[in-house]
Backbone bond lengths (Angstrom), bond angles and torsions (degrees), N, CA, C in turn:
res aa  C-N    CA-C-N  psi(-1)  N-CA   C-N-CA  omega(-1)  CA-C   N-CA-C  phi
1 X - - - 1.444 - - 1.519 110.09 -
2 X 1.025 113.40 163.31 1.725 119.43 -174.43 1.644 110.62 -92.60
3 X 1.152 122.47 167.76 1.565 93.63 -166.71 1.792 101.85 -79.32
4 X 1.382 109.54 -40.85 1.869 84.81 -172.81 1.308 109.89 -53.25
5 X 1.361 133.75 -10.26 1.801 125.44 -144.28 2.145 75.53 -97.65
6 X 1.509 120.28 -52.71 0.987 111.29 168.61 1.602 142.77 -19.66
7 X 1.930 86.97 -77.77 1.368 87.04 155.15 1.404 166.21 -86.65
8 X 1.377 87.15 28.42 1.621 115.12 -170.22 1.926 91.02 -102.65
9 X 1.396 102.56 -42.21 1.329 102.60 -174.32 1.646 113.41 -74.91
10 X 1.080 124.77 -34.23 1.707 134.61 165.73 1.536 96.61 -65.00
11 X 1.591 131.04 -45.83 2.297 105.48 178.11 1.196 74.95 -68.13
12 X 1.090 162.38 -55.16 1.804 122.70 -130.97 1.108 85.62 -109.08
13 X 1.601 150.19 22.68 1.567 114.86 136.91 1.153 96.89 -106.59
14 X 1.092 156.35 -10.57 1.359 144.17 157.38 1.959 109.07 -55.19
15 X 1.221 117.41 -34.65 1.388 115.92 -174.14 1.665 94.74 -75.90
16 X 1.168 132.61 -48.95 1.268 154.81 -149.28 1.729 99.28 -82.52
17 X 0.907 106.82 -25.09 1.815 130.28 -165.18 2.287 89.60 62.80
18 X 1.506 94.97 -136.09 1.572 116.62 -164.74 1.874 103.05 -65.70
19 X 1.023 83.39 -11.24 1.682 84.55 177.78 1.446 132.94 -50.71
20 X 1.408 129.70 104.99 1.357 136.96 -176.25 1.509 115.22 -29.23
21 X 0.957 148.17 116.52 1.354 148.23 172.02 1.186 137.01 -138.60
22 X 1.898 87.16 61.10 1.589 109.36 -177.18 1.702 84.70 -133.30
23 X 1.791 113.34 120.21 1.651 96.56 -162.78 1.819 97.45 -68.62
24 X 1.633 93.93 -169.61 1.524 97.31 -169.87 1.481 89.45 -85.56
25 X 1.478 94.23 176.84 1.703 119.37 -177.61 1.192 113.17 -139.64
26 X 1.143 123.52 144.48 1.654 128.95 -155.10 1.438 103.23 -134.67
27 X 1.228 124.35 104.37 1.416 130.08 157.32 1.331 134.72 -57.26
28 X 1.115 94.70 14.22 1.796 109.20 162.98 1.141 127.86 -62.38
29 X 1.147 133.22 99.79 1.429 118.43 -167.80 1.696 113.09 -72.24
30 X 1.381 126.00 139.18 1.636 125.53 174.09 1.068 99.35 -77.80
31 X 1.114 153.51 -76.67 1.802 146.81 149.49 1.540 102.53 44.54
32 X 1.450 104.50 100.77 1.713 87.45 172.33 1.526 108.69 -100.35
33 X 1.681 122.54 145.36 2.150 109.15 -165.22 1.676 76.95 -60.04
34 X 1.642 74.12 126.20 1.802 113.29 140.71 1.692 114.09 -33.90
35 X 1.290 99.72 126.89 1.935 101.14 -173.02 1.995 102.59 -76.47
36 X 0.721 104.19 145.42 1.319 119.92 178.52 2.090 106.20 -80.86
37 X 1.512 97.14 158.14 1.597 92.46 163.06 1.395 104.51 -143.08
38 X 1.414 115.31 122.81 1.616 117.56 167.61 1.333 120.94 -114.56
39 X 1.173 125.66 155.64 1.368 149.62 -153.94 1.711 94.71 -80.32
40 X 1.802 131.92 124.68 1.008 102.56 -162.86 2.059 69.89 -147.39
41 X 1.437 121.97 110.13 1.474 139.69 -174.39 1.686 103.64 -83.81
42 X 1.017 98.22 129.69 1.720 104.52 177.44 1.826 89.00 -115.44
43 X 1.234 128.61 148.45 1.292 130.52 132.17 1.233 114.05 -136.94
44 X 1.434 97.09 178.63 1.893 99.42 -141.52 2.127 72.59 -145.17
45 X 1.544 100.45 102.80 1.816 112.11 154.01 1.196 108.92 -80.11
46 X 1.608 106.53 153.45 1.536 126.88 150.02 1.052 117.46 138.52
47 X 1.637 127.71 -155.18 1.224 132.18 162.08 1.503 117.73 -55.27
48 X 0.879 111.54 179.32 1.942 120.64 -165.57 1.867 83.69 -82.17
49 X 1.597 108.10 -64.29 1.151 116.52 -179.70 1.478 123.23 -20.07
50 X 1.553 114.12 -71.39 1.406 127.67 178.42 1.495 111.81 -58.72
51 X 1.496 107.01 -55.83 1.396 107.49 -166.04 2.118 106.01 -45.03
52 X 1.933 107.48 -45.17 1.011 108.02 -153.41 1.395 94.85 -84.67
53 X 1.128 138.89 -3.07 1.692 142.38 154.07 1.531 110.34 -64.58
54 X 1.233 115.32 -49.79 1.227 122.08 169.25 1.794 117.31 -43.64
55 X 1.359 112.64 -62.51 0.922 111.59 -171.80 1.588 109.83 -69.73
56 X 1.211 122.63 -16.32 1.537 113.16 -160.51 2.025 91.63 -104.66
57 X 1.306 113.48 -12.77 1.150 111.73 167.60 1.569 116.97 -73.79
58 X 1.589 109.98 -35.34 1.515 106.38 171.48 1.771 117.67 -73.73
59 X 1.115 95.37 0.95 1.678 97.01 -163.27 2.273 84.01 -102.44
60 X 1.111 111.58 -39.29 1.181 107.36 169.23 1.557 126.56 -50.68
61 X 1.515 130.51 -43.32 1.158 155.69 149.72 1.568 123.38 -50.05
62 X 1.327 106.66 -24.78 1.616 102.41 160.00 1.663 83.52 102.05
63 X 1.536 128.08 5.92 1.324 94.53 -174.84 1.835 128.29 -82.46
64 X 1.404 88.84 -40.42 1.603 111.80 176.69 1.559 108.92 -138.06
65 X 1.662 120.89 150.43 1.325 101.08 -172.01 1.713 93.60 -104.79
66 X 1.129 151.30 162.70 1.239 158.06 48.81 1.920 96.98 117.97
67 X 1.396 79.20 -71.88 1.567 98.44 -167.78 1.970 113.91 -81.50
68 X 1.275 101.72 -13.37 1.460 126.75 166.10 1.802 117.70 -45.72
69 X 1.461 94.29 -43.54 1.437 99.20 173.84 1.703 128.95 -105.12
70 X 1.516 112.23 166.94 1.453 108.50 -161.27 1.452 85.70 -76.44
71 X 1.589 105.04 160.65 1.407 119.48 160.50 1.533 111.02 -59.08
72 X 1.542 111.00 140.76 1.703 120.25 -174.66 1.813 105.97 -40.55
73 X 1.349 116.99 130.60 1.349 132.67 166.07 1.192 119.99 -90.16
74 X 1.521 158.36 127.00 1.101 151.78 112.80 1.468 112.01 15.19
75 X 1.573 119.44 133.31 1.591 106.13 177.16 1.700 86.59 -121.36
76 X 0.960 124.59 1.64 1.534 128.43 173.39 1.727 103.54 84.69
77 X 1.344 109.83 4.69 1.681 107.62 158.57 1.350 117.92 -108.05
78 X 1.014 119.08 164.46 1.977 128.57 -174.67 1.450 88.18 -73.72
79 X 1.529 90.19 139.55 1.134 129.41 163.53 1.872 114.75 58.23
80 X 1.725 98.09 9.18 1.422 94.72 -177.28 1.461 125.86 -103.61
81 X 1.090 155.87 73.84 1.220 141.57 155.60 1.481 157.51 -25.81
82 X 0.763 149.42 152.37 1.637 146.07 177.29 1.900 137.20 -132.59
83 X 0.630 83.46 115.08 1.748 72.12 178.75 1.654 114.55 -124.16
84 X 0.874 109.03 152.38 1.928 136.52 178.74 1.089 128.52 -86.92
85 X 1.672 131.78 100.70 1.421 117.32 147.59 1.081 114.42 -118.41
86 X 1.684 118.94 137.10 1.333 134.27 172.55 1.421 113.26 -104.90
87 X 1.407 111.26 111.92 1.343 125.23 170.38 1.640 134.30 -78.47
88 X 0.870 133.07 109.34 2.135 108.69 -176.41 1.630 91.84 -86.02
89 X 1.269 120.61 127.19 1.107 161.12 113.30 1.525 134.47 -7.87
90 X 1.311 136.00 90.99 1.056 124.82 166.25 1.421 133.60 -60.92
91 X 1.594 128.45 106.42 1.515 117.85 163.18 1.005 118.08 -129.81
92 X 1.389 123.88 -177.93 1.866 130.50 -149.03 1.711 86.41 -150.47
């Protein structure tokens, strides 16, 4: 310490008497855990019909928009289709 920082610190333990007067410290960290992101797959079976009602109904609802999902896939049965959205996910 420098000498005024000293003797400023010796009156205030002399005013203070034996009393510690370094405040406390808390090893608590403020850090809140970091949120995680996981991979969370929607697919959407059926006809071209449903699926593409489907999707424009979730895009109505605010859930996913439109362009969110893959273009219709082949599921290798008649008349059935598929499409993809992959979301990341928040977890803790």
């Amino acid at each position: 310490m420098a000498q005024s920082e000293n003797s400023a610190h010796s009156q205030l333990e002399q005013y203070l008497g034996s009393k510690n007067l370094n405040p406390p410290t808390f090893n608590q960290s403020t850090e809140r855990p970091s949120p995680k992101r996981e991979p969370l797959k929607h697919i959407l079976m059926g006809s071209a019909k449903v699926v593409i009602s489907t999707i424009h109904h979730l895009q109505v609802i605010g859930y996913a928009s439109v362009g969110d999902w893959s273009p219709l896939l082949p599921t290798g049965n008649a008349d059935e289709v598929m499409s993809i959205l992959i979301r990341q996910i928040l977890t803790q």
